[in-house]
C-alpha positions as CSV (number, residue, x, y, z in Angstrom):
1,X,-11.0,19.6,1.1
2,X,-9.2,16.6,2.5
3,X,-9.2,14.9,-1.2
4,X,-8.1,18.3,-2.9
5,X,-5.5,18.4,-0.7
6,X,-4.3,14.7,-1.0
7,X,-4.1,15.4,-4.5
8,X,-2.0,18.4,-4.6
9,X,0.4,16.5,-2.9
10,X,0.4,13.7,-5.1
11,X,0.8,16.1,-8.0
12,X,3.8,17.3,-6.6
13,X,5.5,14.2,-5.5
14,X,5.2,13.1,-9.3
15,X,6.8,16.3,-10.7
16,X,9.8,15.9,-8.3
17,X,9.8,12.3,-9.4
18,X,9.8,13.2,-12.9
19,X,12.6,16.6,-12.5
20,X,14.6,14.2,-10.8
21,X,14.3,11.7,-13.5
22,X,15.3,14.4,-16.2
23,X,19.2,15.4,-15.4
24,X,20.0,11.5,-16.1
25,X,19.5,11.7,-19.9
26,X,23.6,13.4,-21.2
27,X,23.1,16.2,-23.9
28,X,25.0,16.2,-27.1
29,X,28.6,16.7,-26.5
30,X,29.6,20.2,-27.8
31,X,32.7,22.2,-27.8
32,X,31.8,24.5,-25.5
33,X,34.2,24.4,-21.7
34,X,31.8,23.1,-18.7
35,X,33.8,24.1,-15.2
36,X,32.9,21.4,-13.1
37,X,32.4,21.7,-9.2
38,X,35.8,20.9,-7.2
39,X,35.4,17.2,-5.5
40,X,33.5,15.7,-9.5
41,X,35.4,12.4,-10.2
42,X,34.3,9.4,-12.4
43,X,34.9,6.8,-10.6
44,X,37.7,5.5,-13.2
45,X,34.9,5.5,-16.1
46,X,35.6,8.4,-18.5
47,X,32.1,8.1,-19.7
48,X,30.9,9.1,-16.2
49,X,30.6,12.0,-14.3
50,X,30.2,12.1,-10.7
51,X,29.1,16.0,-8.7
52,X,29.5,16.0,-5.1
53,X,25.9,15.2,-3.8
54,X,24.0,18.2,-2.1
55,X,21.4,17.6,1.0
56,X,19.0,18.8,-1.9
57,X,19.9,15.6,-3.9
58,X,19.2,13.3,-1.0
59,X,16.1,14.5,0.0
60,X,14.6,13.9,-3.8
61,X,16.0,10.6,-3.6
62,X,14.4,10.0,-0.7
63,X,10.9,11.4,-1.9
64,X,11.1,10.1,-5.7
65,X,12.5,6.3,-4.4
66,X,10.5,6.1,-1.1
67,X,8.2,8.7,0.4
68,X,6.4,8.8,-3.0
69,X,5.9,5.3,-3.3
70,X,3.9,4.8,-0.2
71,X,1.2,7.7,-2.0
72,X,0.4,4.7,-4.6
73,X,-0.7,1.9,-2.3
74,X,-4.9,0.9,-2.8
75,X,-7.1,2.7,0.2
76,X,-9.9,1.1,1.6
77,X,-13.4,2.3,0.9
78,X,-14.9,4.4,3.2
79,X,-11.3,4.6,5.3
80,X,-10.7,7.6,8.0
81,X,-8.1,10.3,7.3
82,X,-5.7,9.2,10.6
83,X,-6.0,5.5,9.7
84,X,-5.3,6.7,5.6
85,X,-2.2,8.5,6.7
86,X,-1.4,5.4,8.6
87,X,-1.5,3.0,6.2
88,X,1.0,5.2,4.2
89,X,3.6,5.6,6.7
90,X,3.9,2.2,7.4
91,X,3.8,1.3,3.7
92,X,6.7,3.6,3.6
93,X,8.6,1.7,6.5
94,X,6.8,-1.9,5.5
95,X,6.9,-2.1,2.1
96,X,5.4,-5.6,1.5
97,X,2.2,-3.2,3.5
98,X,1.9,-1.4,0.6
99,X,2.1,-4.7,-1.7
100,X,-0.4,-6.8,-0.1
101,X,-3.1,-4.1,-0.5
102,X,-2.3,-4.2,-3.8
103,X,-2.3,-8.0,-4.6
104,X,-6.1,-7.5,-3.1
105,X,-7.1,-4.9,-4.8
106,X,-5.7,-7.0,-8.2
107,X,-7.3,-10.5,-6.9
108,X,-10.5,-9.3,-6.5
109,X,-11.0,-8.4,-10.1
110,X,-13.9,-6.0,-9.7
111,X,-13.3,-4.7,-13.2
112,X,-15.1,-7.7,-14.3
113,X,-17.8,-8.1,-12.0
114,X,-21.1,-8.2,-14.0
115,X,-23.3,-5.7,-11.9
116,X,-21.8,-2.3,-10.1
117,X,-23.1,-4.0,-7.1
118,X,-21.0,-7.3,-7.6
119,X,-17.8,-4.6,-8.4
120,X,-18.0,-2.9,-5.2
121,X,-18.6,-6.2,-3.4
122,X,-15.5,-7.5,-4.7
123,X,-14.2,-4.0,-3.9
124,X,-15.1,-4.2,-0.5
125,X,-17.6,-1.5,-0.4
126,X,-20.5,-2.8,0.8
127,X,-21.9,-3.3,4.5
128,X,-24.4,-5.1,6.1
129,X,-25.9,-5.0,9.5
130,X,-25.1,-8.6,11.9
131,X,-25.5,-9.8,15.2
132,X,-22.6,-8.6,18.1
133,X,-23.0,-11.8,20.0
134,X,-22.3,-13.4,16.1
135,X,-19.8,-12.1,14.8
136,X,-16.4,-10.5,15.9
137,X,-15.7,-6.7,13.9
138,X,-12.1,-6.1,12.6
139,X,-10.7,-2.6,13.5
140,X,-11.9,-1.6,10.3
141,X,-15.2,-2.4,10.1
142,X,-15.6,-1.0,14.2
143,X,-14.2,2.4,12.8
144,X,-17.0,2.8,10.1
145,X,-19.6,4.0,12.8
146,X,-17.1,6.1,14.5
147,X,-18.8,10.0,15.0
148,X,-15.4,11.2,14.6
149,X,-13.6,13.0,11.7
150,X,-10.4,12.0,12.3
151,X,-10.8,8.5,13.8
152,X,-14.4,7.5,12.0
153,X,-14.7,5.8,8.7
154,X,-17.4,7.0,6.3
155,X,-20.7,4.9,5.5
156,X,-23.1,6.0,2.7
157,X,-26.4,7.3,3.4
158,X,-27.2,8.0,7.4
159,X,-26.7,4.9,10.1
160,X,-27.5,4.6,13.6
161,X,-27.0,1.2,15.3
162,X,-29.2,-0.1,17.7
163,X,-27.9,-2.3,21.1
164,X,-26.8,-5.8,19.7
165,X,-25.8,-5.0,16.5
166,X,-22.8,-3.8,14.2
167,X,-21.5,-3.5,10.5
168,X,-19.6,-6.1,8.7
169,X,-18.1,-5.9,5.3
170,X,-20.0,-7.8,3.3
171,X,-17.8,-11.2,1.4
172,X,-16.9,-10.5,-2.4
173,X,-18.5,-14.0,-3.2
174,X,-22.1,-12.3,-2.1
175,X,-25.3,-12.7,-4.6
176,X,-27.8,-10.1,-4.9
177,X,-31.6,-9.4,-5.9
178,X,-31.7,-9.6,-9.0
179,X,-34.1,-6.4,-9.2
180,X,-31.2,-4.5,-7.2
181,X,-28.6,-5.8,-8.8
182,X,-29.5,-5.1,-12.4
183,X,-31.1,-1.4,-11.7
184,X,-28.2,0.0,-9.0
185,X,-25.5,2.3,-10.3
186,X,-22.9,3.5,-7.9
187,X,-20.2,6.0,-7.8
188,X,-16.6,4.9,-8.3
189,X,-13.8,5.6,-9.8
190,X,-9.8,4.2,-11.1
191,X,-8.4,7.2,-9.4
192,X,-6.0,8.7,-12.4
193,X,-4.2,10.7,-9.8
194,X,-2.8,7.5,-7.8
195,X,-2.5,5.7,-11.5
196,X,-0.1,8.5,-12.4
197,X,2.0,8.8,-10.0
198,X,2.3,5.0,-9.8
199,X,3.5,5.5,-13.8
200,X,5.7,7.7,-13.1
201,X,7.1,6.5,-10.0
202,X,7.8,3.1,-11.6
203,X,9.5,4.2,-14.0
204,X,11.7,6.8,-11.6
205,X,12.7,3.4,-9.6
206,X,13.7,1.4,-12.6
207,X,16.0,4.2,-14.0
208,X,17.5,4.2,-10.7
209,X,18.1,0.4,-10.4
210,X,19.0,0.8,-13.9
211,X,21.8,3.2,-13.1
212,X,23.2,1.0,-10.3
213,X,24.5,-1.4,-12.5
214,X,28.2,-0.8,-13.2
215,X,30.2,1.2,-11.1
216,X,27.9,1.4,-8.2
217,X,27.2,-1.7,-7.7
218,X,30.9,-2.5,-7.9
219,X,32.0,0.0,-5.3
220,X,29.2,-1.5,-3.1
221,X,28.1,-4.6,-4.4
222,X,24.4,-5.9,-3.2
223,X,24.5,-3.6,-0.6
224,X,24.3,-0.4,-3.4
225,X,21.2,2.2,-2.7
226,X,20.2,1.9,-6.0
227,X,18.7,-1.9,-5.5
228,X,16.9,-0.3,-2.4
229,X,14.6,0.9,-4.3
230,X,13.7,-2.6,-5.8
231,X,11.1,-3.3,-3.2
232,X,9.4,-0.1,-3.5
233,X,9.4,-0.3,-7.5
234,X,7.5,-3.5,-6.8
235,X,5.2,-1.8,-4.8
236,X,4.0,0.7,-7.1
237,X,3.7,-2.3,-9.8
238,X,1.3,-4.2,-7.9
239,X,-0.4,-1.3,-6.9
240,X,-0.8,0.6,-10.3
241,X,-2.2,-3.1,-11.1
242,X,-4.9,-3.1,-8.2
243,X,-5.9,0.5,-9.1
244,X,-6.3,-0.6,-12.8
245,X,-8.5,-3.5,-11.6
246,X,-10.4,-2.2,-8.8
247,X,-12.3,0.8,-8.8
248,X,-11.8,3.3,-5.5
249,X,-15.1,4.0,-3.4
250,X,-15.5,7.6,-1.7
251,X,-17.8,5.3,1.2
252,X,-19.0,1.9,2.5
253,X,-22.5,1.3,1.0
254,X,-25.3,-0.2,3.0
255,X,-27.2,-3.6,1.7
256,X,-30.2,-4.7,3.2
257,X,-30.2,-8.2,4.9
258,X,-32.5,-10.1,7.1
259,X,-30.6,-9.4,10.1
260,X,-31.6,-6.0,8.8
261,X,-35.4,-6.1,9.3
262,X,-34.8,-7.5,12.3
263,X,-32.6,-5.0,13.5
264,X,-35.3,-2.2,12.1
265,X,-37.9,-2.9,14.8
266,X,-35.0,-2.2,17.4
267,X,-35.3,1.0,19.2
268,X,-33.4,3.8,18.1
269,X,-32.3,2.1,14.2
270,X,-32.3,4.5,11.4
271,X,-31.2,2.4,8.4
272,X,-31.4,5.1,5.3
273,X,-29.2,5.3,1.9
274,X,-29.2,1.7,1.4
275,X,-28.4,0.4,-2.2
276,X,-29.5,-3.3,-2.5
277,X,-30.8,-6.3,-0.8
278,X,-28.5,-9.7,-0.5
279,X,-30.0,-12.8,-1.7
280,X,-28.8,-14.8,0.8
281,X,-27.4,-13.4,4.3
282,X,-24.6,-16.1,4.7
283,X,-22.9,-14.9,8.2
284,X,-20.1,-17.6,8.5
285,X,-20.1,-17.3,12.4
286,X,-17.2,-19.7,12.0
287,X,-14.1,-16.9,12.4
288,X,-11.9,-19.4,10.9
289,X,-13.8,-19.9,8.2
290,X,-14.2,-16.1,7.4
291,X,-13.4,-14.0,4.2
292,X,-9.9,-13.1,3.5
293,X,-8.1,-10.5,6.1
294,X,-8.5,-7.2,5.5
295,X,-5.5,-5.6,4.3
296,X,-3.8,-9.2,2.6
297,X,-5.1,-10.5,-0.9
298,X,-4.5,-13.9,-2.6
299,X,-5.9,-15.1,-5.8
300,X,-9.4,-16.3,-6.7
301,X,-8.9,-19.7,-6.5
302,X,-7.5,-19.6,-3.0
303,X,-11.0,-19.1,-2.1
304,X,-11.8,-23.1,-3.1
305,X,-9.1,-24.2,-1.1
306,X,-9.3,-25.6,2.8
307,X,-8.4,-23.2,5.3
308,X,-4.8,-24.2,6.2
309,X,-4.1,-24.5,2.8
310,X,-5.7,-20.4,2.2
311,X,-3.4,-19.2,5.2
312,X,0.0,-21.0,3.3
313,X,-1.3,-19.6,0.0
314,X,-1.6,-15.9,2.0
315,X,2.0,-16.3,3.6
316,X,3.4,-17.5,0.5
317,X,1.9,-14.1,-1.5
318,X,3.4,-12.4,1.8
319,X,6.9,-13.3,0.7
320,X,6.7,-13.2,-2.7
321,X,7.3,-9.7,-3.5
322,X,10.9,-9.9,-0.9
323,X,11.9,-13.2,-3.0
324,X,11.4,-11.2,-6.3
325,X,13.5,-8.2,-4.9
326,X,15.9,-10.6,-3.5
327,X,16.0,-12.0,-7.1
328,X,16.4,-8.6,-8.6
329,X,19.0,-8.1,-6.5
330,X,21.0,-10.9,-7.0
331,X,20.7,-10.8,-10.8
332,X,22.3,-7.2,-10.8
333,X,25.0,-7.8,-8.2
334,X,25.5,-12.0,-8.2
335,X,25.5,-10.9,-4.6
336,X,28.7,-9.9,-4.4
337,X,30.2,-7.1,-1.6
338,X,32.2,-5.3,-3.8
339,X,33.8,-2.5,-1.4
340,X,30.9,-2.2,0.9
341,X,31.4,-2.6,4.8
342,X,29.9,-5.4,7.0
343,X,27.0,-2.8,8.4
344,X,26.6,-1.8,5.1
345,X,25.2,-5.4,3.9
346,X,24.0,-6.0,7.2
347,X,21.5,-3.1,7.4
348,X,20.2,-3.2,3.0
349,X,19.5,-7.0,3.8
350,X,17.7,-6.3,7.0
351,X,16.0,-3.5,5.5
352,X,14.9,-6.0,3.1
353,X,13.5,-9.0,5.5
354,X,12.1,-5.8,7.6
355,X,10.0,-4.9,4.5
356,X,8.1,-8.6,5.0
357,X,7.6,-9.0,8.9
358,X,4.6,-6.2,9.0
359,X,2.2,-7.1,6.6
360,X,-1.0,-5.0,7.8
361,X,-3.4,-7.3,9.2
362,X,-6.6,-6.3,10.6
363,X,-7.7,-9.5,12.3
364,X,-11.1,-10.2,13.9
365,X,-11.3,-9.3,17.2
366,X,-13.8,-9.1,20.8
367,X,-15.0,-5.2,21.0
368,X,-13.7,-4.7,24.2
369,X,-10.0,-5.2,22.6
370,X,-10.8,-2.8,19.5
371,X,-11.5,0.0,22.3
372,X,-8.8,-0.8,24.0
373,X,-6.5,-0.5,21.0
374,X,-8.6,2.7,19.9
375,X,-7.8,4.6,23.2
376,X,-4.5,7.3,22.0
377,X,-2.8,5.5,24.8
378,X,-3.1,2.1,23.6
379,X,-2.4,3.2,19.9
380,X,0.7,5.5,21.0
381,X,2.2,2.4,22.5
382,X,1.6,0.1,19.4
383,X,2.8,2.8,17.4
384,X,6.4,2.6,19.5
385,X,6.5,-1.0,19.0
386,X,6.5,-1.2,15.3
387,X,8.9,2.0,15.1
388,X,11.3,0.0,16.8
389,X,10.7,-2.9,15.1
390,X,11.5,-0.5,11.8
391,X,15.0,0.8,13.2
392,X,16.8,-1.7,10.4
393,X,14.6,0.3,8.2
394,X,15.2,3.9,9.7
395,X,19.1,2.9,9.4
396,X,18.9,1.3,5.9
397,X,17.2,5.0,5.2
398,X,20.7,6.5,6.7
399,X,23.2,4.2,5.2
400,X,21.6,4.6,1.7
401,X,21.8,8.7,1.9
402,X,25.8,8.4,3.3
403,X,26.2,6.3,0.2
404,X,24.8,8.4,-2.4
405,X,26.6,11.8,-0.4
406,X,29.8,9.8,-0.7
407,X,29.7,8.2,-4.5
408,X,28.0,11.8,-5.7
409,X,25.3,12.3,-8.4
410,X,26.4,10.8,-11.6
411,X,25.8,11.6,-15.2
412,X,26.7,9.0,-18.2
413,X,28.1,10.4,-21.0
414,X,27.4,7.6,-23.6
């Protein structure tokens, strides 16, 4: 029901992408007398023609150049609806979010991975069972045993945990019985819905940057809300990439470890639905040593590299995506004001930096502080932190729609 209804809504965001995409193209010039609305102007360019803008227009600019760009970022397998949802908003608000979900989806190159096993480790759908007093959960991998609907992650097959122990995620780099490995099939799939709308929402955003060159981006130089969009066109990018190259997993499959067995003769274990055995359990109970943060993604090789040098490579992929838009943006504009105001520039660029200071990490952390943070309270109050650390972002959203109402919707002519 929940995925039926996810993809309605996608559907829809990619037609008003698309129907708002459609009025740029001009049609033939014909003799006929067009009686255009009182307030239409061209700015000076008699090849242009500029309607006043109607709320209706803003609000599909809003949903074709933002809202719908946060429906393309890479979920997590297994991931609750509330934490889903989540990530989305906040992609919407964070853009880089959105991004570095995306670069991890793209690093892990599943789509090469010689056994479906190996592709939905380097997916990050599969589980295995560990020591507490070993290792320390992220909020992600807490959430997959959750007996809640809303809150609760989802974990193939039926699991029950005894005292002592919990789930990890198992590393990408993990080797397999060969038996298991050769003979396991599992369900996934490149979700064509998500793929789509990435499509077409990539192309919506470059015809919009596209159309801020000239006039608009005289009248407001780098500051235009046109080159908004640049960041979330680069989301959808890397993201349509990481959907291509990693398949999407309905849940979290269970392997069999030793920790496992052990965990078996424990009162109260039920361990059923599992779908392979790891060759060799390698718990790295080192937590700086640990596999790559959930939520942030960095290329293969970063993998070989010491552990300062993996967290500059991760900051350095963190920031990439703002210096590209930041490049974009410059190219178009040289980076000049044209006629735009002081709060004008000030709020686009913070908008911009904004985009890279919330990244999405889900950090190891004791159990005792994942409950904590888990508690509505606790999660209400984070929540109130990071929306005011989004008010550049929630006035960049206000300053782009009183500079579209006041430079109108424009049509080229040639």
């Amino acid at each position: 029901m929940t995925l039926g209804l996810y993809r309605c809504c996608s559907y829809i965001l990619l037609v008003i992408s698309w129907t708002a995409v459609l009025p740029i193209s001009a049609q033939a010039p014909t003799n006929e007398t067009v009686v255009l609305p009182p307030g239409t102007s061209n700015h000076g360019d008699p090849n242009l023609i500029c309607v006043p803008t109607k709320w209706s227009d803003i609000l599909i600019f809003y949903l074709g150049n933002y809202v719908a760009h946060a429906a393309t970022i890479v979920s997590l397998p297994g991931i609750s609806l509330l934490d889903s949802t989540r990530n989305a908003f906040f992609a919407l608000l964070f853009p880089v979010r959105g991004v570095s979900r995306g670069f991890r989806a793209l690093f892990s190159l599943a789509k090469f991975a010689p056994t479906d096993l190996h592709m939905a480790a380097r997916a990050g759908a599969l589980c295995k069972v560990v020591r507490k007093a070993e290792y320390a959960q992220t909020i992600y991998e807490y959430t997959l045993t959750l007996n809640s609907r809303l809150l609760g992650g989802k974990v193939h097959g039926r699991v029950k945990l005894p005292d002592g122990y919990c789930l990890a995620i198992v590393p990408r780099t993990a080797t397999f019985s060969e038996d298991f490995a050769k003979e396991t099939t599992l369900s996934s799939d490149y979700n064509a819905v998500k793929i789509l709308v990435a499509v077409g929402q990539l192309f919506f955003a470059i015809m919009t940057i596209y159309r801020s060159k000239g006039d608009q981006i005289h009248r407001y130089g780098y500051a235009a809300f046109g080159l908004t969009v640049t960041q979330y066109a680069l989301m959808s990018l890397i993201n349509l990439l990481g959907n291509l190259m990693c398949p999407q997993y309905p849940a979290v499959y269970l392997v069999e470890s030793e920790v496992m067995q052990e965990a078996w003769t424990r009162p109260g274990a039920v361990f059923e639905g599992t779908i392979g055995r790891l060759k060799e359990d390698r718990d790295d109970l080192n937590r700086d040593k640990r596999r790559p943060i959930i939520g942030t993604g960095h290329p293969p090789f970063a993998l070989l590299l010491p552990a300062v040098l993996r967290r500059i490579c991760r900051l350095f992929m963190l920031l990439l995506p703002t210096a590209i838009s930041i490049t974009i943006i410059g190219a178009l504009s040289g980076f000049r004001p044209g006629g735009s105001t002081l709060t004008q520039r000030s709020f686009a660029m913070a908008w911009l930096a904004m985009g890279s200071l919330f990244a999405g990490y889900d950090i190891p952390r004791p159990e005792e502080d994942i409950k904590k943070y888990l508690r509505w309270k606790d999660r209400l109050s984070v929540w109130f932190f990071r929306l005011l650390l989004a008010a550049p972002v929630f006035a960049g959203f206000v300053i782009a729609g009183q500079m579209l109402k006041e430079y109108g919707v424009c049509v080229r002519l040639s």
